[in-house]
BAGUKE-965680 format. One line per 4 residues: number of its first residue (from 1); their letters; for each residue x, y, z of N, C-alpha, C, O. Coordinates in steps of 0.05 Angstrom, whole numbers. Layout:
// residues N
NUM) A) X/Y/Z/X/Y/Z/X/Y/Z/X/Y/Z | ...
END
This chain:
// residues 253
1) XXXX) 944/904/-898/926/910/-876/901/893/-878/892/884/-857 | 889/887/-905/874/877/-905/872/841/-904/852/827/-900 | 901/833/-908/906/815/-891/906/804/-864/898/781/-859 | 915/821/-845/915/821/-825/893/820/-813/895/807/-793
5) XXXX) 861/832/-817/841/838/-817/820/808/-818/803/800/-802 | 832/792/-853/815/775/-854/829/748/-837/815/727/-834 | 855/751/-827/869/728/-811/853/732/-774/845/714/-759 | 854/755/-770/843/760/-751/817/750/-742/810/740/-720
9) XXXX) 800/758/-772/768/746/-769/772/716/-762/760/704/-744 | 786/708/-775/793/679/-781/797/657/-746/790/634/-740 | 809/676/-733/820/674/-708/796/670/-694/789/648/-685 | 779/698/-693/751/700/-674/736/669/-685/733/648/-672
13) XXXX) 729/674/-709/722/649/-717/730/613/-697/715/600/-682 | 758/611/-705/755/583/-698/757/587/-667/757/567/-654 | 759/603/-658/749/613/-627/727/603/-621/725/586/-603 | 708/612/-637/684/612/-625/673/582/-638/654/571/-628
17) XXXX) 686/573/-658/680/550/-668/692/523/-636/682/501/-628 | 711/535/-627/712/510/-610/697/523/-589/676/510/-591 | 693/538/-573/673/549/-553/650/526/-556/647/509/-538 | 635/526/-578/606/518/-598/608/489/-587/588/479/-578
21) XXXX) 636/470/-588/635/445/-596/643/434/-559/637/412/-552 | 652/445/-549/662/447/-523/630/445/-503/627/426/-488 | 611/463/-505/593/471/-501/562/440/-503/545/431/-488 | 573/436/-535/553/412/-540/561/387/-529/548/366/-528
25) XXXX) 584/393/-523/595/366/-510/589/362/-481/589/339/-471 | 585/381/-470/580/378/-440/550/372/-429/541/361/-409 | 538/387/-457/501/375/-450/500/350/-451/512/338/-469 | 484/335/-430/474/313/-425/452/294/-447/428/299/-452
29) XXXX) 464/279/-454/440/267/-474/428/244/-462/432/239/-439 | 412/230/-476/398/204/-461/414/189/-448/408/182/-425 | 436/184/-461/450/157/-447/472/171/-427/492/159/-420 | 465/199/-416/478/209/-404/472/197/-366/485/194/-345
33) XXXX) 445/192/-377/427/178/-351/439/153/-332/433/146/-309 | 461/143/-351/473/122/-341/491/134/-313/494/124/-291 | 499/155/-321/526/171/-308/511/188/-292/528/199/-277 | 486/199/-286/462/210/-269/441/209/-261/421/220/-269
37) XXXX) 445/190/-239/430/178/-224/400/195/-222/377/188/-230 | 410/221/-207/387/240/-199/373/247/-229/348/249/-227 | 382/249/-251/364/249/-272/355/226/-284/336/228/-300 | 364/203/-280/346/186/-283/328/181/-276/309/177/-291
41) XXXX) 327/178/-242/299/185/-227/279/202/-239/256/194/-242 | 287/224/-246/267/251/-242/253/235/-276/230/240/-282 | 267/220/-292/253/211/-323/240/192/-316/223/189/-334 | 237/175/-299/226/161/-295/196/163/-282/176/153/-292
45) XXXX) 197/178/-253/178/190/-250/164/199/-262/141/200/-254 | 171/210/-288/151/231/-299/137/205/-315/113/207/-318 | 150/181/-325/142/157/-340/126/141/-327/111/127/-340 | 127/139/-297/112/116/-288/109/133/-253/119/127/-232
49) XXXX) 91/155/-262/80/168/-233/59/147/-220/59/150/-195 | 49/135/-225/25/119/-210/28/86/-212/12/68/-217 | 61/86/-206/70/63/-208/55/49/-176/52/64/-157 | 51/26/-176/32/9/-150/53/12/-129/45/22/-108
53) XXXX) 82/3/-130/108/-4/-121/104/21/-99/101/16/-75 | 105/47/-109/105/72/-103/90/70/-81/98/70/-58 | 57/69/-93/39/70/-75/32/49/-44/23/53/-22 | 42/28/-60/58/4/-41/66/26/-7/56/32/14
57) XXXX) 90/30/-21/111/33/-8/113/73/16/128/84/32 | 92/76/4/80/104/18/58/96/45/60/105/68 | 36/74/32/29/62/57/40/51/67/41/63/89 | 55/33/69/63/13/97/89/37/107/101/32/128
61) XXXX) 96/56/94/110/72/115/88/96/129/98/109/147 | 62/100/123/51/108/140/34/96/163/24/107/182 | 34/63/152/27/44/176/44/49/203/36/57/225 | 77/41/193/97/35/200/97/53/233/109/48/254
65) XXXX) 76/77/225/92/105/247/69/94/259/74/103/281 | 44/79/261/26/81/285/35/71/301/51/54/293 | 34/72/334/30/68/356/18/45/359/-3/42/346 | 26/26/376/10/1/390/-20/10/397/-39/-4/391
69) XXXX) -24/36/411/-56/43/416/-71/50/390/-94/43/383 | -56/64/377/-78/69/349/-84/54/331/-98/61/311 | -71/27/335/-82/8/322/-105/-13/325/-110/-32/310 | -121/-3/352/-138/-11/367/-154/7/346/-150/30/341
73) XXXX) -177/-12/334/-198/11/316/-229/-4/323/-248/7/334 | -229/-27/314/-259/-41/314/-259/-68/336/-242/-86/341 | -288/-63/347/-295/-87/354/-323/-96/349/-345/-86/349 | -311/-120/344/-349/-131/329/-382/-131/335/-393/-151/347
77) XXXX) -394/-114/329/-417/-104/340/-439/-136/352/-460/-138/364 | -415/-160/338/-433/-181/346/-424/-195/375/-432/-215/387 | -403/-176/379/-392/-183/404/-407/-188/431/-397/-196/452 | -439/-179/424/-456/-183/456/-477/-202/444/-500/-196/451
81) XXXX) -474/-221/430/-489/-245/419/-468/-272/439/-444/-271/442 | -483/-291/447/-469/-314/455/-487/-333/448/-509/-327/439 | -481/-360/452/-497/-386/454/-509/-386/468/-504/-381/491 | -536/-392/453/-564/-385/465/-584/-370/459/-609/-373/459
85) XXXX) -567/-352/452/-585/-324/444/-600/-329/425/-587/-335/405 | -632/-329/422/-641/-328/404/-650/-302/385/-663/-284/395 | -643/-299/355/-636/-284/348/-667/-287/319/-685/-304/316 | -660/-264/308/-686/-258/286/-671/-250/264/-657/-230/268
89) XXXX) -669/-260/236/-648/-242/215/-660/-244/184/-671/-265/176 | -657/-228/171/-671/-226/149/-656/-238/128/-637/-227/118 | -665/-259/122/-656/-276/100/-672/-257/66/-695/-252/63 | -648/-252/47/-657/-237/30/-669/-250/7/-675/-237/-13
93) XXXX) -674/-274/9/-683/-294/-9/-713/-309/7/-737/-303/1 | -704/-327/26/-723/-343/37/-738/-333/58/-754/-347/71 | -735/-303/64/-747/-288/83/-739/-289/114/-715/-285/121 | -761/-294/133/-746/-289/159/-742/-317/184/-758/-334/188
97) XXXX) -720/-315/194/-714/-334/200/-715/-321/232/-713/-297/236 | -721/-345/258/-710/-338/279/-707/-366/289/-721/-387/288 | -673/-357/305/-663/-380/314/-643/-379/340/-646/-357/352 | -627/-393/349/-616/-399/358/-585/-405/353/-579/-422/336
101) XXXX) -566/-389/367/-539/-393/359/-528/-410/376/-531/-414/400 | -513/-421/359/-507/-452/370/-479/-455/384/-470/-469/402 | -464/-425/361/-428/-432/357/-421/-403/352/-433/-389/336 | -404/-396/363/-393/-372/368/-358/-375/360/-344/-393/370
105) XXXX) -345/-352/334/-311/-358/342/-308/-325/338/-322/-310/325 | -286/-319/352/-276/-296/347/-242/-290/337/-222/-299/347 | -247/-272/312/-221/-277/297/-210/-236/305/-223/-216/312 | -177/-241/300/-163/-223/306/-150/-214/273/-143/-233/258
109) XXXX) -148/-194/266/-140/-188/239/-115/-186/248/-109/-178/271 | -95/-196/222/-67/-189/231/-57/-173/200/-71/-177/180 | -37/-161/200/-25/-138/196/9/-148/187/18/-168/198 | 24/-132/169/52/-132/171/52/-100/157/38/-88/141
113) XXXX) 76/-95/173/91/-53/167/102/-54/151/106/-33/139 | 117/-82/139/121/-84/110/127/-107/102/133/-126/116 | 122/-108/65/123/-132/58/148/-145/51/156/-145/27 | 160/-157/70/186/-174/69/181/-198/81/161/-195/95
117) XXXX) 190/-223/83/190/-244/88/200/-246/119/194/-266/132 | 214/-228/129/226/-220/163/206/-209/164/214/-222/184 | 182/-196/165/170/-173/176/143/-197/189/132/-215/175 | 137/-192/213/122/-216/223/90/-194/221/86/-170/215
121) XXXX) 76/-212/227/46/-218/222/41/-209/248/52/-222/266 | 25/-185/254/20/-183/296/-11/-169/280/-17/-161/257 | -27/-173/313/-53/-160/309/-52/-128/311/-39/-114/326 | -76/-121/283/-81/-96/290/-99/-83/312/-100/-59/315
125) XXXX) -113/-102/326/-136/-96/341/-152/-90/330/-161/-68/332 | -161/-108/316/-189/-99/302/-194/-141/309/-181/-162/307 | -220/-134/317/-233/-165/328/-252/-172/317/-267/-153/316 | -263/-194/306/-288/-194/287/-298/-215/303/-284/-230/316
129) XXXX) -331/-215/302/-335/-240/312/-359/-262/297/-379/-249/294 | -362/-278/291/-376/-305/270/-394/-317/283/-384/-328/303 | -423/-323/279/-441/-344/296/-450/-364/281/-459/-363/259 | -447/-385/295/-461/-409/281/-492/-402/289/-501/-391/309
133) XXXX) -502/-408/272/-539/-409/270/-555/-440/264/-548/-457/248 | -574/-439/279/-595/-467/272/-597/-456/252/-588/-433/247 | -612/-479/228/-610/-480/200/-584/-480/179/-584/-476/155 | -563/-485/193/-540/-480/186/-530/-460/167/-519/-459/145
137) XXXX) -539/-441/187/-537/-410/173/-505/-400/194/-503/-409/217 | -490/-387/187/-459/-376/191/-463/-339/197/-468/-342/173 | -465/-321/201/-460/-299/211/-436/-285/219/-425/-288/241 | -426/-265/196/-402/-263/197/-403/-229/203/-423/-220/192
141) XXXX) -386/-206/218/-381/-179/215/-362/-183/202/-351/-205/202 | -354/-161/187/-319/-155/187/-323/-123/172/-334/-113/153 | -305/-113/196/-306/-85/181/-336/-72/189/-347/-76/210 | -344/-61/171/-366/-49/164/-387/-74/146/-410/-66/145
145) XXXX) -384/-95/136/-396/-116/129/-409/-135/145/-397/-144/164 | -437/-144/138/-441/-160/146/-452/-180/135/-462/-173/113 | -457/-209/140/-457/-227/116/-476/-249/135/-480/-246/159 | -483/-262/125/-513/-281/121/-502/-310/102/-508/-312/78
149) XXXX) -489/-328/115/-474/-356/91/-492/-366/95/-499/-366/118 | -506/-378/77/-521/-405/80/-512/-424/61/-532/-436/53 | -485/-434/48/-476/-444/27/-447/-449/42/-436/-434/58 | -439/-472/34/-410/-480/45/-398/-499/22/-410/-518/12
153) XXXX) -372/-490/15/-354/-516/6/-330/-523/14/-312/-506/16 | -326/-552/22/-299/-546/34/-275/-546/1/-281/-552/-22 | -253/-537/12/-232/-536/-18/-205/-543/-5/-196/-541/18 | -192/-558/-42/-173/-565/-26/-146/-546/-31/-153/-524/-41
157) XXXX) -118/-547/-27/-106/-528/-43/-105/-520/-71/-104/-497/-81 | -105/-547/-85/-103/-547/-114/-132/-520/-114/-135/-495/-118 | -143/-537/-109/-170/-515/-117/-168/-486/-109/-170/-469/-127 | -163/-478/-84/-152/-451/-81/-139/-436/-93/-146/-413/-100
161) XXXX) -110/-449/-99/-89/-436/-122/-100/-436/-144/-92/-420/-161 | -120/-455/-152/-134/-454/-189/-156/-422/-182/-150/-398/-186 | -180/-432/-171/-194/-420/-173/-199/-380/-163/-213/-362/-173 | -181/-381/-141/-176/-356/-124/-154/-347/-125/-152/-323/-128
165) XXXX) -138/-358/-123/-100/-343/-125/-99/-323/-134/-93/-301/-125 | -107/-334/-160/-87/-312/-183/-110/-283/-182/-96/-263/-185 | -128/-279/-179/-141/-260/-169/-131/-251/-147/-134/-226/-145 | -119/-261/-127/-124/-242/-99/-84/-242/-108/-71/-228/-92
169) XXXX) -75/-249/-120/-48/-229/-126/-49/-206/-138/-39/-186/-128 | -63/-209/-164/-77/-187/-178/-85/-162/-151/-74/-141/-147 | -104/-171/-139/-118/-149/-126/-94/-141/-109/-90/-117/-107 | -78/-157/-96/-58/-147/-85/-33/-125/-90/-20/-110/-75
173) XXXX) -35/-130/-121/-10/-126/-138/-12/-100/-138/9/-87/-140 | -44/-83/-137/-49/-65/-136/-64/-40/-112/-77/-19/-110 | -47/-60/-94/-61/-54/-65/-82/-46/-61/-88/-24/-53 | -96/-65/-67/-127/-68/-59/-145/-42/-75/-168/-36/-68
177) XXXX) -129/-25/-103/-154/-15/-110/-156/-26/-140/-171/-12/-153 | -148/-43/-153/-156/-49/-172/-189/-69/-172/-197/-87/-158 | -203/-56/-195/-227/-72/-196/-220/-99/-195/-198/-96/-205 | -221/-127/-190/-212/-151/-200/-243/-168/-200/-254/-171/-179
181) XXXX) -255/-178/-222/-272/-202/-228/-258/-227/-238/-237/-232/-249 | -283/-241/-227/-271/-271/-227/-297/-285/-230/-318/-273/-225 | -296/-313/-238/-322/-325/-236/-311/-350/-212/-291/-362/-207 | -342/-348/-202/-344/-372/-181/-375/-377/-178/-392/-360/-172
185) XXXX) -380/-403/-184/-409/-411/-184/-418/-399/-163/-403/-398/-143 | -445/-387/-163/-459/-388/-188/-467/-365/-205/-486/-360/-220 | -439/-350/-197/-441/-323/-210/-418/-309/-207/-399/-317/-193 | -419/-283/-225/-392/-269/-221/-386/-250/-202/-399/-229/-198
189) XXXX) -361/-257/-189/-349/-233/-166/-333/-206/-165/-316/-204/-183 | -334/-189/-152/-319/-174/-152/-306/-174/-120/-319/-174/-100 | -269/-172/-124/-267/-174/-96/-265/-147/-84/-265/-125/-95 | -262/-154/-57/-273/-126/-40/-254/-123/-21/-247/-101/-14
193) XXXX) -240/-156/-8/-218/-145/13/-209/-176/17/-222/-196/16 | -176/-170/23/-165/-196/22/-151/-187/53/-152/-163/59 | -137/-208/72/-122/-206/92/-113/-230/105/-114/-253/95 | -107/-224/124/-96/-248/139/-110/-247/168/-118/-225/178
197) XXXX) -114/-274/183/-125/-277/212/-120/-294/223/-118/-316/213 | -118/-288/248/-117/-308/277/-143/-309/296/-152/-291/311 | -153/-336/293/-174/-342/315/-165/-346/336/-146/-361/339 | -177/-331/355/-177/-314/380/-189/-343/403/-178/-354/423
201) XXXX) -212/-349/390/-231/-361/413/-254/-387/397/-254/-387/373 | -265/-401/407/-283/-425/390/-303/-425/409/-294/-423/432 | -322/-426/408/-346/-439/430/-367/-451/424/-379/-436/408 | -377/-468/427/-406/-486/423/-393/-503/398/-372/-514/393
205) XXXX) -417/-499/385/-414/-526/360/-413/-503/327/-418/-479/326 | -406/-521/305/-409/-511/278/-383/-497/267/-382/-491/244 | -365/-493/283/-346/-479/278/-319/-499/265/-307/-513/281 | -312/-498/235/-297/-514/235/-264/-509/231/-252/-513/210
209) XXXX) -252/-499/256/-226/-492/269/-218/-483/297/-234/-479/315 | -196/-481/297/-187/-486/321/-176/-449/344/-178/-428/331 | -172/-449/358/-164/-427/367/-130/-429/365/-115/-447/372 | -125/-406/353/-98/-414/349/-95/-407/315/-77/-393/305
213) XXXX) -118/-422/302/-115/-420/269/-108/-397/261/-118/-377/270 | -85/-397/241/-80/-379/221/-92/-378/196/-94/-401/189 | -101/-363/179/-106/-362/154/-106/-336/137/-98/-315/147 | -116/-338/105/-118/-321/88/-153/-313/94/-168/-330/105
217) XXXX) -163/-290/86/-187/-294/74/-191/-277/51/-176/-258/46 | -215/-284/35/-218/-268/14/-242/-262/9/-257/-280/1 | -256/-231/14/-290/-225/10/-293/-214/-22/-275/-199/-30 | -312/-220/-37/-323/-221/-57/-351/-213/-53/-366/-224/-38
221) XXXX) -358/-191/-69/-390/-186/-73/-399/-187/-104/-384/-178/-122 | -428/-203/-110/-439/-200/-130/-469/-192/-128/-483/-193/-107 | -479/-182/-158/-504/-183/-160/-518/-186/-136/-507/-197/-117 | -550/-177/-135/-579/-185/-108/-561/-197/-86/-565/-218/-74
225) XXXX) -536/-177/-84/-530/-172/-45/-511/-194/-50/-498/-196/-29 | -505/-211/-65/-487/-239/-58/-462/-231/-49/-450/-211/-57 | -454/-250/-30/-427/-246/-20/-415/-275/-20/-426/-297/-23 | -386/-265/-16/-370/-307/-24/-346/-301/-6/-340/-277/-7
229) XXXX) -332/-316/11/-311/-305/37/-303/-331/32/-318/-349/27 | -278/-333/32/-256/-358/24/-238/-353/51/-224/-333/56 | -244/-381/70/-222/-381/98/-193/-403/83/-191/-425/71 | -176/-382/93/-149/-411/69/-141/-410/100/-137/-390/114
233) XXXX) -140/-429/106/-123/-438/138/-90/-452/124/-82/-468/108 | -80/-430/147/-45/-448/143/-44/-474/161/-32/-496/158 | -62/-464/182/-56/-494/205/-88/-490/220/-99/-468/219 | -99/-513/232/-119/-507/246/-139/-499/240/-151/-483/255
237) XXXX) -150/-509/216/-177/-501/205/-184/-513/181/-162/-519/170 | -206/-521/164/-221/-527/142/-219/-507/117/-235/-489/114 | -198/-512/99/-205/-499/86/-236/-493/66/-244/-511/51 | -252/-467/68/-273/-468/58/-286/-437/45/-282/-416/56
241) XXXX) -296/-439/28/-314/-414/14/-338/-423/22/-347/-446/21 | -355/-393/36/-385/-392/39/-392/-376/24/-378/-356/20 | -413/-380/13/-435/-360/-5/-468/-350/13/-487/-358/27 | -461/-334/5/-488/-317/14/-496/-302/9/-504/-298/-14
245) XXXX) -501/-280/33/-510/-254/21/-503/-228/50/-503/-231/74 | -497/-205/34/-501/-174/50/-521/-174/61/-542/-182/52 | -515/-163/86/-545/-166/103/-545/-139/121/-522/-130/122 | -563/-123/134/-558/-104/143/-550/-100/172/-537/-82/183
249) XXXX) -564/-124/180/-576/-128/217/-583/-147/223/-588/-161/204 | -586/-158/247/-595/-184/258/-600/-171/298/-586/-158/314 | -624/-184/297/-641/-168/322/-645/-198/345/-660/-217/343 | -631/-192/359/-640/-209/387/-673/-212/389/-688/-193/387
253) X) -679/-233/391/-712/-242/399/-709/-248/425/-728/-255/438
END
């Protein structure tokens, strides 16, 4: 009897012994990831939540849904200045200037819903507009900025791709919120906003491009208000960086 008893136990035993091994075999281990897709994702995520790619890819699909009208947002408060107008503006260095605008251009910001090489370049409706000034002073809006050049260099590509490139990929890389510094005589920058544009219109004198021009630009702020705006023209324009300064206002005389 007591045979029977311990053959029995014996039984439950390797019972439950393969149950045990059956069981561990079906749990998923690391390299199970290969063969589950959906859990690979979900490990990954948890590894690289604030990946740029991500964040990339969340904006330009909420670009993607605006409407032709809601992309109409800004127009340039310097838009009721023309040639002629004599104007009054506070130079933050050499004090106050009043003059005469000589040269007028108006640029169109352009836009893509995503970044692919098919996806074309169209305006957002946002319009900026630039004055040439006696003293060979430049007057730029953009956005909520306004800027005061009294400094010009023209550049050539080499110089662009050395000196600016690799920064405005950087800033890119991180859609526009990574801090990025850089040096550029005669001091150090931080950039603020990179894009693309089409000139709209040209008038009078000082302006050096064409209507029609395409380009890159790139705004930089430093130190006592300085500002630095790099125009990279694909066709139809000078390539050039102005230096200057943040300015608040500029008042018709």
């Amino acid at each position: 009897m007591s045979g029977c008893l311990i053959a029995l136990a014996l039984l439950f035993y390797f019972i439950g012994f393969v149950i045990w091994i059956n069981q561990r075999k079906s749990r998923p281990t690391f390299d199970d990831t290969k063969h589950n897709p959906q859990h690979l994702g979900q490990t990954l995520d948890r590894l690289i939540p604030n990946d740029p790619r991500q964040m990339t890819s969340v904006r330009h699909a909420s670009n993607s849904n605006r409407d032709e009208g809601s992309m109409v947002q800004t127009v340039s408060k310097l838009n009721s200045y023309h040639i002629g107008d004599r104007i009054r503006v506070e130079h933050p260095v050499q004090g106050e200037y009043t003059v005469f605008v000589q040269g007028r251009v108006t640029f169109s910001e352009l836009w893509q819903k995503s970044r692919t090489a098919q996806s074309p370049w169209v305006p957002t409706g946002n319009k900026f507009i630039g004055l040439w000034l006696e003293a060979n002073l430049f007057v730029l809006e953009w956005q909520n900025r306004l800027y005061l050049l009294d400094e010009n260099v023209r550049l050539s590509d080499g110089e662009i791709q050395r000196d600016f490139a690799p920064h405005a990929r950087k800033f890119a890389q991180s859609d526009q919120t990574a801090e990025v510094l850089f040096a550029y005589p005669p001091v150090m920058w931080r950039m603020v906003d990179i894009g693309k544009f089409i000139i709209n219109s040209v008038e009078g004198q000082g302006i050096q491009a064409q209507p029609g021009a395409v380009g890159r630009f790139i705004h930089a702020s430093g130190e006592g208000q300085r500002a630095l705006v790099l125009e990279d023209y694909e066709s139809g324009g000078q390539d050039i960086v102005w230096i200057g300064y943040a300015i608040s206002e500029i008042i018709k005389s």
